[in-house]
N, C-alpha and C positions, 0 to 999 in steps of 0.2 A: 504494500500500500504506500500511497507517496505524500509526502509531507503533506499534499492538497486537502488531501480528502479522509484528514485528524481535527480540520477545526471544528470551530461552532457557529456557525451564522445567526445573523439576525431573523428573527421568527418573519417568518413570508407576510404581506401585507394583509390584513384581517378580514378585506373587504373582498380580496381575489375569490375566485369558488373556480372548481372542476367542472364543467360545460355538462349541465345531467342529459340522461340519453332523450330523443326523443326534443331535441330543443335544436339543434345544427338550423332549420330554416329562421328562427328568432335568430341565431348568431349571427345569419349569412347578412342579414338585412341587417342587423346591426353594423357590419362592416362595410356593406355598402351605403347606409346613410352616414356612416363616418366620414366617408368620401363622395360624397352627393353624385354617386354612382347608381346607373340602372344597365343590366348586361342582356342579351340573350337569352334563352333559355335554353342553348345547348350549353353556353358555357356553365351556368348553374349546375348544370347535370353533372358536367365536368369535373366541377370542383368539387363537388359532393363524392362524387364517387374516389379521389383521391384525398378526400380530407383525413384526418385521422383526429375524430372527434376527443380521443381518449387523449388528445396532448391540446387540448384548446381548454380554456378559462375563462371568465366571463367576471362582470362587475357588476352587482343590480340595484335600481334605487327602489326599493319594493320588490315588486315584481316585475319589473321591464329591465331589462339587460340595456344598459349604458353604456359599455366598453367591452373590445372582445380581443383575444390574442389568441393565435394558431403557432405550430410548428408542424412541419412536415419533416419526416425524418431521411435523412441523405446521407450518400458517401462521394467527398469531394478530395479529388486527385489534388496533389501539394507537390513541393520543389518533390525532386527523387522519382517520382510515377506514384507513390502511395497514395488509395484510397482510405481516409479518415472518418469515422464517424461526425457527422455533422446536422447539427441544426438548425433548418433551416426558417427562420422566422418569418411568419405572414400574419396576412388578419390584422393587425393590428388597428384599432381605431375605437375613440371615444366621439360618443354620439355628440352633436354640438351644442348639444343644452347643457353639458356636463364637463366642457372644459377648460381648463386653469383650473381646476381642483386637484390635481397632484397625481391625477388615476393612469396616467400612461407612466408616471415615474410607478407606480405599486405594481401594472402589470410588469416591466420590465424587469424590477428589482426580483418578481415572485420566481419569471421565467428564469432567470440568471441563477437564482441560487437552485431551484429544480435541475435543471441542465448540469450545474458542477454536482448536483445529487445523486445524479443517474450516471456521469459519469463520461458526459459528453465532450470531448474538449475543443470545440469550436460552434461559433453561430454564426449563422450567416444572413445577410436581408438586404436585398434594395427598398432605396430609401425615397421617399413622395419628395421631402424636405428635407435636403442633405446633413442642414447644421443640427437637428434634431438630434439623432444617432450619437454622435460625439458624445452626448450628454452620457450616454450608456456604455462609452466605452468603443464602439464602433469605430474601426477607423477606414479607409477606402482603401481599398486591397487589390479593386480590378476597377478599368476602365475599357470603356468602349470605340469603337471605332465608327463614327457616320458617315456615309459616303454617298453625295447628291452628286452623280455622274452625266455630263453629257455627251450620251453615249456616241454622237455623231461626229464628235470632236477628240474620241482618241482612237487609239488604234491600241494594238495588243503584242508585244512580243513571242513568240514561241519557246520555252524551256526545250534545252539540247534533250534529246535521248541520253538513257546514261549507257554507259556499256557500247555494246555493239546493237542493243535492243532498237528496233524500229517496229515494231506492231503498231497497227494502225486502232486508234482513235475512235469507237463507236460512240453516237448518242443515241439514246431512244427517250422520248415520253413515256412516262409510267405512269397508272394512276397511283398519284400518291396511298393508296391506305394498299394495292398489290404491291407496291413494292416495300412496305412498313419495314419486311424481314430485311431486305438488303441496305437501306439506309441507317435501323440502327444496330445492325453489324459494323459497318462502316464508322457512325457515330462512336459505338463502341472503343473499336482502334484507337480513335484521337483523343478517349480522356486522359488516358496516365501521362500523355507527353507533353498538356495544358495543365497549368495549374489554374483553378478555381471552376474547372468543368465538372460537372453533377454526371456520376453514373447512375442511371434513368434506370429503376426500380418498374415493375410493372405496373403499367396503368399510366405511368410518364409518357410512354413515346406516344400517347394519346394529344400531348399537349401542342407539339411541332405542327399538327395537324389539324386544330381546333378552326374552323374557317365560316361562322353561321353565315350565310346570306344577309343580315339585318347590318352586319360589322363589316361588310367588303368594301362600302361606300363606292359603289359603281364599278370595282375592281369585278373581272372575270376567277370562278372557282380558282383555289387551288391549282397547283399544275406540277409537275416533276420532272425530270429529265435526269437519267440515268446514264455515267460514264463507262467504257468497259474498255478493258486491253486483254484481246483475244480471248472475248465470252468473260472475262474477270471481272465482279463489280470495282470500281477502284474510287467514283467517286460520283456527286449529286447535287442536285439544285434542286429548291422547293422555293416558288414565286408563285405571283398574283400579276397578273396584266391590265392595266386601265386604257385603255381608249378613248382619246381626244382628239382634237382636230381644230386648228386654228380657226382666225377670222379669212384666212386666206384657204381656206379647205386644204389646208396640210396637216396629217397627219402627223399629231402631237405627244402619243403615248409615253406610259411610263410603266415599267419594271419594279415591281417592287418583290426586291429578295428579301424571303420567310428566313434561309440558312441556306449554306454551302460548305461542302464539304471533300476533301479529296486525297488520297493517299499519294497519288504521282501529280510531282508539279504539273507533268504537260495534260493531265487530267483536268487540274484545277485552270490551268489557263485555256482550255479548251470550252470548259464548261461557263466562267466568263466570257470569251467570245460570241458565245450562242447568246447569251442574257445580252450583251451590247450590241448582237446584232440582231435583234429580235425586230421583226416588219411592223413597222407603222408605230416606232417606238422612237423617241427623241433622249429619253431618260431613265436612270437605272437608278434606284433608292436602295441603300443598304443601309440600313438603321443600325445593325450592329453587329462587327465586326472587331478581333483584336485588332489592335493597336498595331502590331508589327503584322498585320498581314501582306499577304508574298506580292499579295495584286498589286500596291504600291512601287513596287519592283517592275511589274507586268507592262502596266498602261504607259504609254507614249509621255501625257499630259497630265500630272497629278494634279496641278491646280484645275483641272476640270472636274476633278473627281470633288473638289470642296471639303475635304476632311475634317473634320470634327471632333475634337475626342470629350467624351461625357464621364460622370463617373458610374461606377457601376453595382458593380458587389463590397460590401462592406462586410467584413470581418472580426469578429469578436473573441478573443481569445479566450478562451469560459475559465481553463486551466491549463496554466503557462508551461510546468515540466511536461504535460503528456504533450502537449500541442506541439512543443518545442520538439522533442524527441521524435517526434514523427516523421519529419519531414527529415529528406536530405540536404547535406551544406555541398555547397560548389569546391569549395575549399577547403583543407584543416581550419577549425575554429577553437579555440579554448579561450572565451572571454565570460565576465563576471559581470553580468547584468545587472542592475537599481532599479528593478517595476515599482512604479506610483499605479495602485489599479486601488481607486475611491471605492468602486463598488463590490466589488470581488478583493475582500480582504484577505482570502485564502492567495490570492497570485503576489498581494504588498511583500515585499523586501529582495533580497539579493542573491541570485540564481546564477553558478555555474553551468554554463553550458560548453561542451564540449563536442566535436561533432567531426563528422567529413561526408564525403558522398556514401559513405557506406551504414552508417547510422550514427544515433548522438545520445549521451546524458545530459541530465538535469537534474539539477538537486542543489538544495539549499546548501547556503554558505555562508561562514563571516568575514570571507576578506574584502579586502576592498573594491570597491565598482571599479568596472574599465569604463561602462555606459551607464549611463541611467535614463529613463526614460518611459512614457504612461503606457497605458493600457490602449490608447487610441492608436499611439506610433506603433507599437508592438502588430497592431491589426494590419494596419496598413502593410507593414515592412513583410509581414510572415509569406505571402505567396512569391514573394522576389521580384513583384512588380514595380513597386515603391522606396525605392534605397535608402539607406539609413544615414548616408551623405545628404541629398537632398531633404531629409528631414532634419538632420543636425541646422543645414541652412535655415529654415524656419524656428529653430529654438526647440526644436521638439525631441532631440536626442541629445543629450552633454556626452561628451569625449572626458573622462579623468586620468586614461593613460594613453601616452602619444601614440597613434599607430594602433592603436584599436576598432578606432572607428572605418575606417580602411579595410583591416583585415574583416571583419566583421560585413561589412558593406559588400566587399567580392565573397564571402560564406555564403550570403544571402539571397543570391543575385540568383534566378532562375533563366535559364537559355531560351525561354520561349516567355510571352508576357500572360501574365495570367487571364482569362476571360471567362466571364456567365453566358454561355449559347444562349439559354434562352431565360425566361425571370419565373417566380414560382411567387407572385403576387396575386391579387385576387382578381386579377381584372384578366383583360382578352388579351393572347399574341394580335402584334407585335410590339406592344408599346417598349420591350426593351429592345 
């Protein structure tokens, strides 16, 4: 057992309650007037069928539910390929008659110390209102990439064959829910080499695919197009087509990419060409996308592409040795951490950590910090998106022994940037 999980926490907040059975449509509504949200009613179905009632809590003022917090339960790949236990927090929302009264600090505080209970050592959540989260410890762990392409105005490189390989190139249209197996096969392959990607537990890969008629806003179904090298799935696109048409009757359309995915570059850049050369389309929208993706390499004109980067996934470190330990270091690491974590008194003080690419300790200590630094930098820095140098810059990490923060910084650094494919909030794809 590790120092963590020997204290005593503060008693969970009096007002929280366990969501009784038989109440999930009170909750759901409660969290959609939280957010002056009205959805479909496939996505309702949706969400229902992957909620997991038994980790949701509620707040009542009487008998009407005024606050409501969910977790869905996940395993998210970290530097190294490791999938972790993680949870992932949704739902959350206090009704608007009920707040500034303190009720989203009680649900958080309750879910925090549950979560280090159980034994969970990370959360994870995108956030409505970014500076909120902070409060809880949250820090920004992964960012987005948006791409408003015009697609008539670049053109596309070709990635060499590697080897002596030259097979040729098939696409085909699939309908998306026959080809469900082969996409997330594929999805599959790419979580352990992303940090902050969700291995999709069953009843997820339902989500990529959520498309009602009422939410397309004019956009045409769903659509798929399937990559192969010599009969091999290798890689995939799932888009939406809208059709427009000038004042001058030209053909104005736009692309809007769901997700894209590809094991062989010339895959992935083939699979792009199709989406930029798509008939009667002037424009390609890709809401989200990492940060270091390959296309930026691809296309002719990035400034056409309009890049964007948003924040994304936020990270919670629940309990600092297991989280730490989990991941792999890029580098040897042997430095002596200072955690400030206000709300998780169990992570407060100074943590040896010790580590390489092959696995790491952690465990309490009394010597002296090399860093110190809170519970929000900690979130941010953990998936190697967010470096411990640029957070120094901001005052968010102190350096106490020279050449720490460096060594620490290259430990930390992940080869690929961390990214959320898709968001596990309560609303409809694609808003992330």
């Amino acid at each position: 057992m590790t120092p963590s999980t020997t204290h005593t926490t503060t008693a969970p907040a009096r007002d929280v309650r366990a969501l009784l059975p038989g109440q999930w449509d009170a909750f759901y509504a409660t969290v959609l007037d939280a957010f002056h949200e009205s959805e479909p009613a496939e996505a309702t179905a949706l969400w229902r069928r992957l909620a997991e009632p038994e980790r949701c809590v509620v707040v009542r003022d009487g008998a009407q539910l005024v606050a409501a917090a969910g977790i869905f339960t996940f395993r998210m790949s970290v530097p190294g390929g490791h999938l972790v236990p993680t949870a992932g927090v949704s739902m959350v929302g206090v009704r608007p008659t009920h707040r500034r009264r303190g009720i989203l600090a009680d649900l958080m505080r309750h879910q925090l110390e549950s979560l280090q209970r159980q034994g969970e050592p990370l959360a994870v959540l995108t956030a409505s209102e970014a500076p909120i989260h902070e409060r809880f410890g949250y820090g920004a762990a992964a960012r987005r990439l948006s791409l408003d392409i015009q697609s008539r105005r670049v053109s596309l490189r070709t990635p060499a064959a590697t080897g002596e390989r030259t097979d040729e190139i098939t696409l085909t249209l699939e309908d998306p829910y026959e080809a469900l197996e082969i996409t997330e096969e594929l999805y599959a392959r790419q979580v352990p080499a992303r940090p902050g990607m969700l291995a999709r537990a069953p009843g997820w890969e339902h989500l990529p695919l959520l498309d009602p008629p009422a939410a397309r806003a004019g956009a045409r179904p769903l659509e798929c197009v399937v990559a192969r090298i010599d009969g091999r799935p290798v890689g995939y696109a799932r888009y939406a087509v809208t059709i427009a048409w000038s004042a001058a009757n030209t053909a104005e359309g736009t692309v809007r990419v769901r997700d894209i995915e590809a094991t062989d570059p010339r895959a992935y850049a083939a699979l792009w060409r199709f989406l930029l050369e798509t008939d009667l389309t002037s424009r390609v929208v890709a809401p989200n996308r990492p940060v270091d993706d390959a296309l930026l390499h691809l296309v002719s004109d990035v400034r056409r592409c309009a890049p964007t980067v948003l924040d994304s996934l936020y990270v919670r470190v629940v309990d600092a040795p297991i989280a730490l330990t989990a991941r792999g270091y890029a580098a040897p690491l042997d430095v002596v951490l200072d955690l400030d974590d206000a709300q998780a008194p169990w992570n407060r003080g100074r943590w040896r950590l010790t580590g390489d690419a092959s696995g790491a300790v952690c465990a309490r200590t009394y010597d002296a910090p090399d860093l110190s630094l809170d519970a929000c930098a900690l979130g941010s820095a953990y998936l190697g998106g967010t470096t411990l140098t640029e957070l120094a810059a901001a005052g968010r990490v102190r350096e106490h022994t020279p050449g720490a923060l460096a060594t620490a910084t290259t430990a930390f650094a992940s080869p690929t940037a961390p990214w959320l494919p898709h968001g596990f909030c309560r609303s409809l794809l694609p808003r992330l």
